[in-house]
C-alpha positions in Angstrom: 13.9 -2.5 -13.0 13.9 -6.3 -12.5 11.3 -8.2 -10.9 11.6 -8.6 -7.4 13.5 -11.3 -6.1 11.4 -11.9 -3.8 8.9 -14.0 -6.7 11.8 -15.6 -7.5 12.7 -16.7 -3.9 9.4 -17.8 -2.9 9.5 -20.4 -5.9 5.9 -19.9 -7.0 3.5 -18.7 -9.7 2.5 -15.8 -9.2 -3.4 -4.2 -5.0 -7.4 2.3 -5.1 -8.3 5.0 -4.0 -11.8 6.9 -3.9 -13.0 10.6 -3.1 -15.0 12.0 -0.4 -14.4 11.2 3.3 -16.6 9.2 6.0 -14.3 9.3 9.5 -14.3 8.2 12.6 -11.6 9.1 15.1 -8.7 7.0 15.6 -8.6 6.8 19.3 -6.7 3.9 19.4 -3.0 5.5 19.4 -1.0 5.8 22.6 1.3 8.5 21.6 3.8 10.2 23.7 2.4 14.4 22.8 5.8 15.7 24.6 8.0 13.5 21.9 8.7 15.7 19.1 9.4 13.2 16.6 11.2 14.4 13.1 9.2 12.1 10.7 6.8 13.0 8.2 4.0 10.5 9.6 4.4 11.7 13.0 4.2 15.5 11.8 1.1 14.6 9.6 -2.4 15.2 11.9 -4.6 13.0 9.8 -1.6 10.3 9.6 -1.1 10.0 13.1 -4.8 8.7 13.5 -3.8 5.5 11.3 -0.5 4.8 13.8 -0.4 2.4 16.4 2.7 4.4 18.5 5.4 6.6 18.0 8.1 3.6 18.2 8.7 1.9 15.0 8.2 -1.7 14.8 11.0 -2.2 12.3 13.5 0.4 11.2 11.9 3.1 9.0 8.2 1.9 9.6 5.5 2.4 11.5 2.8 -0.5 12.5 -0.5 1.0 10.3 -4.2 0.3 11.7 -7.1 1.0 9.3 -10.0 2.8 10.9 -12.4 0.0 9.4 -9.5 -2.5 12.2 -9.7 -5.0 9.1 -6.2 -4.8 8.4 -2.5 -3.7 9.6 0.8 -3.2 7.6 4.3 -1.8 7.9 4.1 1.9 7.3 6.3 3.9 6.2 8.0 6.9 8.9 8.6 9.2 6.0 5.3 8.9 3.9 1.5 10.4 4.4 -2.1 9.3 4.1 -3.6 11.4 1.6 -6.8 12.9 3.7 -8.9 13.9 0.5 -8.5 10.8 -1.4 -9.6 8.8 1.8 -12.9 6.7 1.9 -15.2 4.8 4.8 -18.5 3.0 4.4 -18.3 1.6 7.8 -16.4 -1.5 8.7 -16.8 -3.1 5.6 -14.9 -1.1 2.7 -12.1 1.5 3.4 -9.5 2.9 0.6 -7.1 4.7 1.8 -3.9 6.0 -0.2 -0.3 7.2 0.8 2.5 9.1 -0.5 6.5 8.8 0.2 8.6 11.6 -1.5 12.6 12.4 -1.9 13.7 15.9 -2.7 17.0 14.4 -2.4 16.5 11.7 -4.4 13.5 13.1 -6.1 11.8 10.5 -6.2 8.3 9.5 -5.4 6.4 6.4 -4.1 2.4 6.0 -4.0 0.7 3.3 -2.4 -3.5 2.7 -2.8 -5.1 -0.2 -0.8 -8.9 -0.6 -1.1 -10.2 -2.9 1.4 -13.6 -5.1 1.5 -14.9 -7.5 4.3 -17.9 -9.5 2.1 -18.3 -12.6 0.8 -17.4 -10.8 -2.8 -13.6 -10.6 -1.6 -13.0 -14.5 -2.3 -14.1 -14.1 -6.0 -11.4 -13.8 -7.6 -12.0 -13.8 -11.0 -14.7 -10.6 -10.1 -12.0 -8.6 -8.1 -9.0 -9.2 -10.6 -11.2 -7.9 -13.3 -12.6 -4.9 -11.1 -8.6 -4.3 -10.3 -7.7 -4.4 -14.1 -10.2 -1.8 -15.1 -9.4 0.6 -12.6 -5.3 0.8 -13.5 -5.5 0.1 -16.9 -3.7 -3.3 -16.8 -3.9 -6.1 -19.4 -1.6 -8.4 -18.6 -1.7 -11.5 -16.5 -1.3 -11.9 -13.0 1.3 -14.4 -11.2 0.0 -15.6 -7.8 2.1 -16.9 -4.5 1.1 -17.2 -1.0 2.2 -15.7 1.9 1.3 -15.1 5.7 -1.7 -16.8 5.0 -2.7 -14.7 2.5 -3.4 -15.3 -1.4 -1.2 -12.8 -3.6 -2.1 -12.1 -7.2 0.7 -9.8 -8.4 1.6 -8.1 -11.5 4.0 -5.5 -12.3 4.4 -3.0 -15.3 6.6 -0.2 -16.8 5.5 3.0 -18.7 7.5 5.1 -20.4 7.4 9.3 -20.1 9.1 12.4 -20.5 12.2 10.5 -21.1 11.6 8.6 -17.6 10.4 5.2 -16.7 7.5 4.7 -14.2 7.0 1.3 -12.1 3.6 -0.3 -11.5 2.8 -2.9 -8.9 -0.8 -4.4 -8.7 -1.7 -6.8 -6.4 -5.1 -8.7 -4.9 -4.4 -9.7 -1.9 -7.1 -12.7 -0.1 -6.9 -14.0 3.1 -7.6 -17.5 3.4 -9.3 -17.4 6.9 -11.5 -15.3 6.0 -13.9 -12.7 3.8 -11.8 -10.1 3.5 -9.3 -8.9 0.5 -7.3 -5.9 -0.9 -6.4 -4.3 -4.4 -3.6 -2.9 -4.3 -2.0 -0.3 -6.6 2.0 0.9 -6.3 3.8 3.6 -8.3 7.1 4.1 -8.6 8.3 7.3 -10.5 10.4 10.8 -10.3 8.8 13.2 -7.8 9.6 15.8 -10.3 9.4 14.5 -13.5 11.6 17.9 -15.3 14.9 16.2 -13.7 16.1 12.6 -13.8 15.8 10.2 -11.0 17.4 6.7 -10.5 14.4 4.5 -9.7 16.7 1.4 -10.8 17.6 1.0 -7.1 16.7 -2.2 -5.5 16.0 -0.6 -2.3 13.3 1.2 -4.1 11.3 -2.1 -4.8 12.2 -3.8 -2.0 10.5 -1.7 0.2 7.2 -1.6 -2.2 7.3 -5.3 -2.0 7.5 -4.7 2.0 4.7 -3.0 2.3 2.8 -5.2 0.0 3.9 -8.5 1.9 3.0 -6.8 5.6 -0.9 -6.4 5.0 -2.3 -8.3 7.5 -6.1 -8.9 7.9 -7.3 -9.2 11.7 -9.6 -11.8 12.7 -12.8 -10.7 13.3 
Protein backbone atom coordinates (compact mmCIF):
# COMPACT_ATOMS: atom_id res chain seq x y z
CA UNK A 1 0.00 0.00 0.00
CA UNK A 2 1.37 3.55 -0.85
CA UNK A 3 1.41 6.28 1.40
CA UNK A 4 -1.40 8.37 1.51
CA UNK A 5 -1.71 11.06 -0.78
CA UNK A 6 -2.92 12.99 1.33
CA UNK A 7 1.16 13.74 2.82
CA UNK A 8 1.87 14.26 -0.44
CA UNK A 9 -0.89 16.86 -1.08
CA UNK A 10 -0.52 18.81 1.94
CA UNK A 11 3.29 19.51 0.85
CA UNK A 12 4.79 19.09 4.27
CA UNK A 13 7.14 16.98 6.49
CA UNK A 14 5.62 14.98 8.19
CA UNK A 15 -1.95 8.04 17.33
CA UNK A 16 -3.91 3.05 22.68
CA UNK A 17 -5.91 1.44 24.39
CA UNK A 18 -6.05 0.43 28.23
CA UNK A 19 -8.12 -2.24 30.35
CA UNK A 20 -10.65 -1.78 33.02
CA UNK A 21 -13.57 0.77 32.75
CA UNK A 22 -14.41 4.10 34.69
CA UNK A 23 -18.05 5.41 33.02
CA UNK A 24 -20.18 7.91 33.19
CA UNK A 25 -23.31 8.00 31.14
CA UNK A 26 -23.49 9.58 27.89
CA UNK A 27 -26.60 11.63 28.24
CA UNK A 28 -25.76 13.81 25.68
CA UNK A 29 -27.33 11.96 22.55
CA UNK A 30 -30.75 13.03 21.11
CA UNK A 31 -31.64 9.87 19.41
CA UNK A 32 -34.82 9.06 17.72
CA UNK A 33 -35.72 5.24 19.99
CA UNK A 34 -38.63 4.58 17.33
CA UNK A 35 -35.85 4.78 14.31
CA UNK A 36 -34.56 1.40 13.76
CA UNK A 37 -31.45 2.18 12.17
CA UNK A 38 -29.50 -0.86 10.23
CA UNK A 39 -25.88 0.13 11.24
CA UNK A 40 -23.59 -1.52 13.49
CA UNK A 41 -22.99 1.69 15.73
CA UNK A 42 -26.51 2.35 16.06
CA UNK A 43 -27.18 -1.48 17.04
CA UNK A 44 -24.23 -1.34 19.54
CA UNK A 45 -25.57 -0.18 23.38
CA UNK A 46 -22.25 1.03 24.61
CA UNK A 47 -21.59 2.71 21.08
CA UNK A 48 -24.52 4.65 21.02
CA UNK A 49 -23.41 6.49 24.24
CA UNK A 50 -20.23 8.03 22.22
CA UNK A 51 -22.83 9.40 19.18
CA UNK A 52 -24.02 12.77 18.90
CA UNK A 53 -27.47 11.64 16.68
CA UNK A 54 -28.69 9.10 14.54
CA UNK A 55 -28.08 11.37 11.27
CA UNK A 56 -24.73 11.10 9.82
CA UNK A 57 -22.75 14.14 9.38
CA UNK A 58 -21.09 12.93 6.28
CA UNK A 59 -21.93 9.78 4.36
CA UNK A 60 -20.91 6.55 6.31
CA UNK A 61 -19.99 8.42 9.60
CA UNK A 62 -21.19 9.39 12.60
CA UNK A 63 -20.08 12.80 14.61
CA UNK A 64 -18.16 10.85 17.87
CA UNK A 65 -18.10 12.71 21.39
CA UNK A 66 -15.68 11.35 23.97
CA UNK A 67 -17.24 11.07 27.46
CA UNK A 68 -14.11 13.00 28.88
CA UNK A 69 -15.98 16.08 25.90
CA UNK A 70 -12.17 16.73 24.99
CA UNK A 71 -12.46 15.71 21.57
CA UNK A 72 -14.85 14.82 18.53
CA UNK A 73 -14.22 12.88 15.20
CA UNK A 74 -15.86 11.31 12.20
CA UNK A 75 -17.04 7.95 13.26
CA UNK A 76 -17.54 5.31 11.46
CA UNK A 77 -21.64 3.87 10.88
CA UNK A 78 -20.41 0.39 10.57
CA UNK A 79 -17.65 0.00 13.38
CA UNK A 80 -17.95 -0.44 17.42
CA UNK A 81 -16.27 0.95 20.56
CA UNK A 82 -14.73 -1.87 22.18
CA UNK A 83 -16.44 -1.64 25.90
CA UNK A 84 -13.74 -3.80 27.71
CA UNK A 85 -10.71 -2.17 26.38
CA UNK A 86 -12.24 1.31 27.33
CA UNK A 87 -10.66 3.60 30.07
CA UNK A 88 -11.66 7.01 32.16
CA UNK A 89 -9.68 8.87 34.83
CA UNK A 90 -12.05 11.77 34.77
CA UNK A 91 -11.83 14.48 32.24
CA UNK A 92 -8.32 14.38 31.82
CA UNK A 93 -7.24 10.98 30.11
CA UNK A 94 -9.70 8.63 28.13
CA UNK A 95 -8.53 5.72 25.58
CA UNK A 96 -10.98 4.37 23.96
CA UNK A 97 -10.64 1.77 20.88
CA UNK A 98 -12.90 0.73 17.85
CA UNK A 99 -13.31 -1.89 15.44
CA UNK A 100 -14.73 -1.92 11.68
CA UNK A 101 -15.07 -5.44 10.15
CA UNK A 102 -16.07 -6.90 6.39
CA UNK A 103 -17.26 -10.50 6.14
CA UNK A 104 -17.62 -9.55 2.60
CA UNK A 105 -14.48 -8.14 2.10
CA UNK A 106 -12.97 -9.80 5.12
CA UNK A 107 -11.29 -7.34 6.14
CA UNK A 108 -10.71 -5.58 9.42
CA UNK A 109 -9.92 -1.99 10.56
CA UNK A 110 -8.87 -1.00 14.31
CA UNK A 111 -8.63 2.37 15.56
CA UNK A 112 -6.96 3.26 19.32
CA UNK A 113 -6.98 7.03 20.42
CA UNK A 114 -5.59 7.74 24.00
CA UNK A 115 -6.44 11.20 24.95
CA UNK A 116 -4.70 13.60 27.75
CA UNK A 117 -5.70 17.22 28.80
CA UNK A 118 -2.16 18.23 30.84
CA UNK A 119 0.50 20.28 30.32
CA UNK A 120 2.57 16.81 29.44
CA UNK A 121 0.57 16.72 25.93
CA UNK A 122 2.79 19.57 24.38
CA UNK A 123 5.98 17.53 25.00
CA UNK A 124 6.55 16.10 22.25
CA UNK A 125 9.62 14.49 22.42
CA UNK A 126 8.06 12.61 25.92
CA UNK A 127 4.76 11.50 24.07
CA UNK A 128 6.47 10.35 20.64
CA UNK A 129 8.72 8.20 22.74
CA UNK A 130 5.79 6.89 25.17
CA UNK A 131 3.92 6.25 21.57
CA UNK A 132 6.94 4.22 20.14
CA UNK A 133 7.26 1.95 23.09
CA UNK A 134 3.78 0.97 23.25
CA UNK A 135 3.48 -0.15 19.24
CA UNK A 136 6.76 -1.31 18.74
CA UNK A 137 7.79 1.46 16.23
CA UNK A 138 11.35 2.50 15.39
CA UNK A 139 11.18 4.54 12.74
CA UNK A 140 10.81 8.22 12.31
CA UNK A 141 7.98 10.26 12.29
CA UNK A 142 6.96 12.90 9.49
CA UNK A 143 4.87 15.86 10.84
CA UNK A 144 2.22 18.32 9.00
CA UNK A 145 -0.42 20.48 10.37
CA UNK A 146 -3.89 20.47 10.01
CA UNK A 147 -7.19 21.99 11.59
CA UNK A 148 -5.10 23.56 13.92
CA UNK A 149 -3.69 20.61 15.05
CA UNK A 150 0.14 19.28 15.07
CA UNK A 151 0.29 15.77 13.23
CA UNK A 152 3.31 13.51 13.84
CA UNK A 153 2.59 10.53 11.50
CA UNK A 154 4.18 7.40 10.63
CA UNK A 155 3.13 4.41 8.91
CA UNK A 156 4.45 0.75 8.71
CA UNK A 157 3.92 -2.71 7.10
CA UNK A 158 4.32 -6.26 8.64
CA UNK A 159 4.31 -9.23 7.08
CA UNK A 160 2.20 -12.68 8.23
CA UNK A 161 0.66 -15.75 7.26
CA UNK A 162 1.34 -14.93 3.76
CA UNK A 163 -0.63 -11.42 4.39
CA UNK A 164 0.47 -7.88 4.75
CA UNK A 165 -0.74 -5.78 7.75
CA UNK A 166 -0.93 -1.76 7.68
CA UNK A 167 0.16 0.39 10.62
CA UNK A 168 -0.66 4.00 11.15
CA UNK A 169 0.68 6.02 14.27
CA UNK A 170 0.05 9.29 14.88
CA UNK A 171 0.46 12.20 17.88
CA UNK A 172 -1.83 14.43 17.28
CA UNK A 173 -1.39 18.28 19.44
CA UNK A 174 -3.52 21.03 19.33
CA UNK A 175 -2.04 24.20 19.17
CA UNK A 176 -4.56 26.16 21.34
CA UNK A 177 -4.27 24.23 23.84
CA UNK A 178 -3.03 21.22 26.43
CA UNK A 179 -4.53 18.62 25.09
CA UNK A 180 -3.07 15.67 22.57
CA UNK A 181 -3.74 12.06 21.14
CA UNK A 182 -1.69 8.83 20.21
CA UNK A 183 -3.08 7.30 17.85
CA UNK A 184 -2.72 3.72 16.70
CA UNK A 185 -4.50 2.26 13.18
CA UNK A 186 -4.50 -1.34 11.82
CA UNK A 187 -5.21 -2.40 8.80
CA UNK A 188 -5.31 -6.23 8.15
CA UNK A 189 -7.58 -9.44 6.97
CA UNK A 190 -10.45 -9.99 9.48
CA UNK A 191 -9.73 -13.62 9.02
CA UNK A 192 -6.31 -14.07 8.41
CA UNK A 193 -6.91 -18.13 6.96
CA UNK A 194 -8.30 -16.41 3.54
CA UNK A 195 -6.81 -13.59 1.52
CA UNK A 196 -8.00 -10.05 1.55
CA UNK A 197 -7.22 -7.04 -0.78
CA UNK A 198 -6.18 -4.32 1.69
CA UNK A 199 -4.27 -2.60 -1.38
CA UNK A 200 -7.53 -0.50 -1.86
CA UNK A 201 -7.22 3.07 -1.60
CA UNK A 202 -10.48 3.44 -0.05
CA UNK A 203 -9.19 1.41 2.76
CA UNK A 204 -6.56 4.23 3.74
CA UNK A 205 -8.37 6.87 2.85
CA UNK A 206 -10.81 6.46 5.27
CA UNK A 207 -8.09 5.64 8.15
CA UNK A 208 -6.52 8.87 7.12
CA UNK A 209 -10.29 10.37 7.67
CA UNK A 210 -10.67 9.47 10.74
CA UNK A 211 -7.24 10.54 11.73
CA UNK A 212 -7.62 14.06 10.12
CA UNK A 213 -11.34 14.64 11.93
CA UNK A 214 -10.10 14.53 15.65
CA UNK A 215 -10.95 17.64 16.91
CA UNK A 216 -10.18 18.94 20.46
CA UNK A 217 -13.03 21.25 22.03
CA UNK A 218 -12.12 24.26 23.71
CA UNK A 219 -12.33 24.12 27.14
Amino acid sequence: MKKSMLLGLLGSVLLLGGCGMNLNSGGNQQKDDDTTHESVAYNDEFTQDFLKSTEEVEEGFYLFESMTKGFTLLFPKDAYVEKGTYERNGNGFEAVAFLEESVEANTSMYYSFTYENSTRSSDIELNLHLLSNNANYEGEFEKFTHNENTYYYAEKVSEGNGENTYWYYAYINSNNQDKGTSFIGRISCKDSSKSCNLDSKELEDKMMKVIKSIDFVQG
